[in-house]
N, C-alpha and C positions, 0 to 999 in steps of 0.2 A: 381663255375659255377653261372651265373646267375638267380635266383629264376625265371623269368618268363621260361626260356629255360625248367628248370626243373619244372618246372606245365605243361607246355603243354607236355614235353615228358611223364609226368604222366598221363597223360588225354591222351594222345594219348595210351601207355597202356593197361589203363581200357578199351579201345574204344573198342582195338584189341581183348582183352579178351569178352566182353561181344558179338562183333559179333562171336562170336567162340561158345559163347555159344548158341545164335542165331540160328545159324547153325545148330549144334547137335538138336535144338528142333523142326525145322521147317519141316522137316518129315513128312512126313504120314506112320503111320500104316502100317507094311506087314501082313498078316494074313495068309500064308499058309507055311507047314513045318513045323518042329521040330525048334524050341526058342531054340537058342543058347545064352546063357544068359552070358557070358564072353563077348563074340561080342556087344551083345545090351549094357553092361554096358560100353565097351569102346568107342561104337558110339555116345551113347546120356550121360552119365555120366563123361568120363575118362577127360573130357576138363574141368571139375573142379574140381574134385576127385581124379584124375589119375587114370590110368589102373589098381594099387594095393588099391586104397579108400585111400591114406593118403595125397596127394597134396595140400590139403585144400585151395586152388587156390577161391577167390573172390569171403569168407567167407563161402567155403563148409566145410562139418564139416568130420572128419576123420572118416571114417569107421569102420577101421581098432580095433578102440577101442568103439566104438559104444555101448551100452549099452541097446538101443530102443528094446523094442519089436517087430516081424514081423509084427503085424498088424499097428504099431507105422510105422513103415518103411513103409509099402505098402501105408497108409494116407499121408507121405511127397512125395512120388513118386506120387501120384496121384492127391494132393491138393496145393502139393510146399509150401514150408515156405522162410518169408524174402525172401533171393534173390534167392532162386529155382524157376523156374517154376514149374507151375501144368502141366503135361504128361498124364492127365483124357483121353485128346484130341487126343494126339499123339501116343497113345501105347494101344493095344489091353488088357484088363483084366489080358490074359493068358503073357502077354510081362512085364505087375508089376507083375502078380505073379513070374514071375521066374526070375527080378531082386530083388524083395524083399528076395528069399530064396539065390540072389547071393550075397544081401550085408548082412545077415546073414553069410553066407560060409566066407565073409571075416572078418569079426569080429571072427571067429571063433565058430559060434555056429552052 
């Protein structure tokens, strides 16, 4: 194949991916009811984590074997690292506390 064909189908891509991620974060805040915290991690997370945390999709880090401590998690949910966004904005306190205790549950702790 030709190298340029394949840079732009690369770049187109990343392009697809990073609106995607766009997407999941541009949200506002629900504040009322019971946080269903499977559901929030597949709406605003699962597009580069996947739905189980192992995807590792454009350079999210695998969950699943995770290591971090909860308040280490709730600080990247909140503050984003490298290519995470920050969620300070978009996600009610009560909405990172209860994906922080969901990507503990997947790591297993």
């Amino acid at each position: 194949m030709n190298k340029k064909f394949i840079y732009v189908l690369l770049y187109s891509l990343v392009a697809f991916v990073f609106s995607l991620c766009f997407e999941a974060c541009s949200e506002q805040p629900k504040t009322e009811g019971p946080i269903d915290a499977q559901a929030l991690f597949i709406k605003r997370c699962a597009t580069c984590h996947g739905s189980e945390g192992n995807l590792q999709l454009s350079g999210a880090k695998n969950i699943t074997v995770s290591q971090l401590s909860a308040e280490e998690i709730k600080n990247q949910i909140t503050h984003g690292k490298a290519g995470m966004p920050p969620f300070e904005s978009m996600l009610t306190v009560q909405e990172i506390d209860a994906l922080t205790a969901y990507c503990m549950k997947l790591s297993g702790r």
